[in-house]
N, C-alpha and C positions, 0 to 999 in steps of 0.2 A: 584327715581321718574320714573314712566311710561313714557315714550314718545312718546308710541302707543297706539292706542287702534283701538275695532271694533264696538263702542257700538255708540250713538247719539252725534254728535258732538253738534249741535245746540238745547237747546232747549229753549221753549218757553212758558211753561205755559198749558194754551185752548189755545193753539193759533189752527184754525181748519187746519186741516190733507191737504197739500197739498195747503196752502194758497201761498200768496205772501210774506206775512213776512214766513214764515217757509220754503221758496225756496228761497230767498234771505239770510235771516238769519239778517236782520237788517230792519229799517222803512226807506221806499222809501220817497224821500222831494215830496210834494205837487207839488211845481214849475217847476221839474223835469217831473212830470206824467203830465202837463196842458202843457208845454214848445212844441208846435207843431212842432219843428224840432228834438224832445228826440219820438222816434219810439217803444216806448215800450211796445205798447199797441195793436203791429200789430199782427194779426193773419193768420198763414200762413199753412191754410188746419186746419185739424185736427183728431184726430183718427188716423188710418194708414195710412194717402192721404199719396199722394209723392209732396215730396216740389219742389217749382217751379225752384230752383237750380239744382232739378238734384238728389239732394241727399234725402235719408229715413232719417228719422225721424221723433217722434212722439209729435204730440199736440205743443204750440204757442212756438216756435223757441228762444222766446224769456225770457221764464219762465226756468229757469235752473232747475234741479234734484233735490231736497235736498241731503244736506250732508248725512242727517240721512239716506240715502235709500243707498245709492254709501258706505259707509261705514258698510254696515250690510254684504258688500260680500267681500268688500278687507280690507286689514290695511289701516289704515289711519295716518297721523302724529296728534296726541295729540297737536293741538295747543290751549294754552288757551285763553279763549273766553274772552276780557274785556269789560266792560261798554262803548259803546261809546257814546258823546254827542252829540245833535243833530240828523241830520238822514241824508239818500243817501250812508252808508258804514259800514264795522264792522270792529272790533278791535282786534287783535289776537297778542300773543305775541309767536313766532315761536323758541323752544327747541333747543340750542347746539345740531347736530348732524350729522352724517356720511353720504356720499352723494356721489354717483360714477357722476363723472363731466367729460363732454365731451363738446369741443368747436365747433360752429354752424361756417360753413365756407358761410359768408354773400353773397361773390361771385354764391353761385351755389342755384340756383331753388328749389333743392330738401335737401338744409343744415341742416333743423334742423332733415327731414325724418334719414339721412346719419348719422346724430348726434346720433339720438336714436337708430337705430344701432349699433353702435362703443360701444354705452354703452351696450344694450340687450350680445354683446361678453361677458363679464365680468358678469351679470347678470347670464347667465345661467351655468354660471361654467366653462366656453371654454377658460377664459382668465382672470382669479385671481388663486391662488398661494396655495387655498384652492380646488379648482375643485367643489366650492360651487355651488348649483344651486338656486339661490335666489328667494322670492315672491317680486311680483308686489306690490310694495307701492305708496300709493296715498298720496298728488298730485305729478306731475311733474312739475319742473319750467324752466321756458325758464326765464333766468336774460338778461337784454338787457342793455349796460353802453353807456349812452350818455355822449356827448361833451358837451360843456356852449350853444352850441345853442340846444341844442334837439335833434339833429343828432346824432344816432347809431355810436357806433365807433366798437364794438363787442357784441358779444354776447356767450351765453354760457349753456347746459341743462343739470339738475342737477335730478338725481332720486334718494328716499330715499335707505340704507343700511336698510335690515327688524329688528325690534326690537331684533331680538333674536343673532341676529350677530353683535351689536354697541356697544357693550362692546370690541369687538375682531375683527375687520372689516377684512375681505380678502384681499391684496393686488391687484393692478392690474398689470396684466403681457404684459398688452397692453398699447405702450407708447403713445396710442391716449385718453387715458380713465387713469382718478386720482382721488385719495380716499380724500377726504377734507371734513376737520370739518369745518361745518361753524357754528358761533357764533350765539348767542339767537339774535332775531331780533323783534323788534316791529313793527308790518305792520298795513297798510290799503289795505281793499278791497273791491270791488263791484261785485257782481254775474253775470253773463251770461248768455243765455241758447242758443246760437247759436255756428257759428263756428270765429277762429280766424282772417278769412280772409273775413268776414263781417266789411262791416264801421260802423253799431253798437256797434259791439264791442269795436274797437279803440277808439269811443266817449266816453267808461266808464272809459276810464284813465280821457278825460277830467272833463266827472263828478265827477269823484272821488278827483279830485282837487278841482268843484266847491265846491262841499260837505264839505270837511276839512279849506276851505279857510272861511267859513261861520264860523268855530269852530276857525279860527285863527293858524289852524296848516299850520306848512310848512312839506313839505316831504323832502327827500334826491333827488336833482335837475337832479342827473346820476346817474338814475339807472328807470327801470320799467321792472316789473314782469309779463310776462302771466304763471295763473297757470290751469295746466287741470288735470279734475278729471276723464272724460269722454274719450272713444274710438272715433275718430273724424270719421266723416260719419256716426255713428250706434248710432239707438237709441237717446233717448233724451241726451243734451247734457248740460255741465256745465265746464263754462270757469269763471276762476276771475280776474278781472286787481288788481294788488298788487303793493302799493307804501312803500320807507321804512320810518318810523320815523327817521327824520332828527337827532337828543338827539341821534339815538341807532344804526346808523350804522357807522357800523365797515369794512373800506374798504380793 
């Protein structure tokens, strides 16, 4: 079985070129788009303005990339796309596979920047056992484990091994940075198109519960996923809140 690919992750029929469902990749609920405190409909500059934060990027902040476009230039992970019922989220069932893991040190300002460094060592061949120099696979996860109240207790950022070396993964020779399989996973998600440290964003976890709680699903209570697909400050941008199917995780 493939576990990668470069080709369309999402597709959708007619659906027209650069819509709302073909950027989100699922049907947004009615009550959600009318809910006057859900902001998703704000539009901030457009074309090449510069946005009022300070930072570049292009068209409504709040319409994420499609997959299909971020995927025509990097690998992506082969997740398979299921049915889901009702609307406000999609359904993907995420492949057994190799993943260089670096832990986020929550104390410091700049923990998960620090993180993704520690792993880039290992990435370009500087500090695995192969002096491999790896590609960039999309996405990245920042896994975040809560306590019974909600509260963070750690966290942790996980980048794919590229298809062509997960049969035989490199070792890490840096004892900040470890090679882990992690098991198939059933998730939920909801799309983005800003940055992670927007309060919109954070609100699509909560959606993403209202959304599944409407289907009668529960999630796994500790754990929540930010996943990035995008170069953060550049260009348009696509972030996903990802919950796991409570049945399919494996702690």
């Amino acid at each position: 079985k493939q576990w990668y690919q470069r080709r369309v992750v999402i597709t959708a029929g007619d659906v027209e070129p650069d819509s709302r469902l073909e950027a989100d990749g699922y049907e947004e609920c009615d009550d959600f788009l009318n809910d006057p405190s859900y902001n998703e409909n704000y539009v901030e500059g457009d074309g090449n303005a510069n946005a009022a934060n300070g930072f570049h990027h292009l068209l409504n902040r709040h319409k994420p990339k499609p997959l299909a476009d971020i995927c025509e230039s990097y690998e992506c992970l082969d997740a398979e796309e299921v049915d889901s019922p009702g609307c406000g989220f999609a359904t993907r069932i995420l492949p057994s596979a190799y993943w260089m893991v670096a832990d986020i040190d929550l104390s410091r300002e700049l923990g998960v920047r620090e993180a993704y460094k520690r792993i880039y060592r290992v990435r370009s061949g500087h500090s695995n056992d192969k002096a491999l120099k790896m590609s960039f696979v999309l996405p990245v996860l920042k896994k975040y484990y809560l306590d019974e109240f909600g509260q963070v207790e750690r966290a942790e950022i996980g980048m794919l091994i590229p298809s062509e070396y997960q049969s035989n993964p490199p070792a890490s020779t840096y004892d900040e940075v470890r090679i882990e399989k992690w098991d198939e996973m059933k998730v939920y998600v909801r799309a983005y198109g800003g940055y992670r440290d927007d309060a919109e964003y954070q609100q699509q976890f909560d959606l993403l519960k209202l959304a599944l709680d409407k289907q009668n699903i529960v999630p796994y209570p500790h754990m929540k996923i930010v996943v990035g697909y995008t170069y953060y400050r550049y260009g348009r941008q696509r972030l996903e809140a990802m919950l796991v199917d409570n049945d399919s995780f494996s702690a």
